[in-house]
N, C-alpha and C positions, 0 to 999 in steps of 0.2 A: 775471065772475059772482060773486057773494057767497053764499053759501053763510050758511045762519042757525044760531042753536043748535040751534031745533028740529030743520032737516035734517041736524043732523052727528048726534043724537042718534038719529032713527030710522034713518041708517046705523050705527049702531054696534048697535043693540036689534038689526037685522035680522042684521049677524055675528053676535051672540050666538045668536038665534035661529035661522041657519041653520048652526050647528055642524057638528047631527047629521044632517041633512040632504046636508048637502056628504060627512063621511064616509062617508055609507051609499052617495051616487051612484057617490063613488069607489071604495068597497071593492066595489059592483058591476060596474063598470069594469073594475076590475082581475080581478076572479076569470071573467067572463066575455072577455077576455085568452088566459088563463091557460086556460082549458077549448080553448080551438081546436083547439091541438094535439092532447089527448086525442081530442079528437070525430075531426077526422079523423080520428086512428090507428087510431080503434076501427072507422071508418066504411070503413076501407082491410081491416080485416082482414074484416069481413064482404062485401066486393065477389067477385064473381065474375071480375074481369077477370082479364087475366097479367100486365099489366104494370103499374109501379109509376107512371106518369104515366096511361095507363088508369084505375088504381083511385083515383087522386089526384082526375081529372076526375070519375070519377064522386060520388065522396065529396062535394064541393064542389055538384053538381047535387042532390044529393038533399034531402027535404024537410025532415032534422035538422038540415041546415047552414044552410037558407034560415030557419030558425025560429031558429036562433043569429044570422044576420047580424039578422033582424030585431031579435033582442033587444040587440043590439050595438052597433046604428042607435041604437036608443030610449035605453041605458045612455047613449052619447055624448052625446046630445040633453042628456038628464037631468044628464048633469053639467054640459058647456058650461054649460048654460042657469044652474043653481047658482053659478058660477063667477064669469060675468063679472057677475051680479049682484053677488059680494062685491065684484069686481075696483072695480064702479062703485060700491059703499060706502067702500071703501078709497082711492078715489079723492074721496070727497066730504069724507073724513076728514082728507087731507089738505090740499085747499082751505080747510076750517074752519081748521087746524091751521096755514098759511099766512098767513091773513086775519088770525088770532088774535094770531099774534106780532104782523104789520106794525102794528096798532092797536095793543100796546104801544108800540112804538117810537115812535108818535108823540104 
């Protein structure tokens, strides 16, 4: 596959352009990560059960947690998706980059 200037050039505008994108996916990612534990613990101390696998399962059932997986779903989505876009710019960048030298060489 040959890769042209113009394609190596809109894979590189699109890293540029999905910098801040990519960081926000991931600093979303990560902070919602980061919240679980709190949610449960908070979601354990308000339970009425006795027991700590009791209050674990119901923590996890209820509708705070389901609205965190959901959002968690989505985060993941959000970045994968981010991601392997750069992955395949970064990959186009280097076929150009590839292609580039061999036609020096000859």
């Amino acid at each position: 596959m040959i890769i042209t200037e113009e394609q190596s050039q809109k894979a590189f505008d699109y890293l540029r352009e999905s910098e801040e994108p990519h960081a926000q996916a991931k600093s979303d990612l990560e902070a919602l990560k980061k919240h679980e534990k709190a949610l449960v613990a908070k979601l354990k101390l308000q339970s009425g059960e006795k027991t700590s696998a009791a209050k674990e399962d119901e923590a996890h059932a209820s509708t705070e947690y389901e609205t965190w997986e959901a959002g968690m779903k989505q985060a993941q989505y959000n970045f994968s998706l981010i991601e392997n876009k750069r992955d395949r710019a970064m990959t186009c960048l280097d076929l150009w980059r590839t292609a580039s030298a061999n036609a020096r060489r000859l």
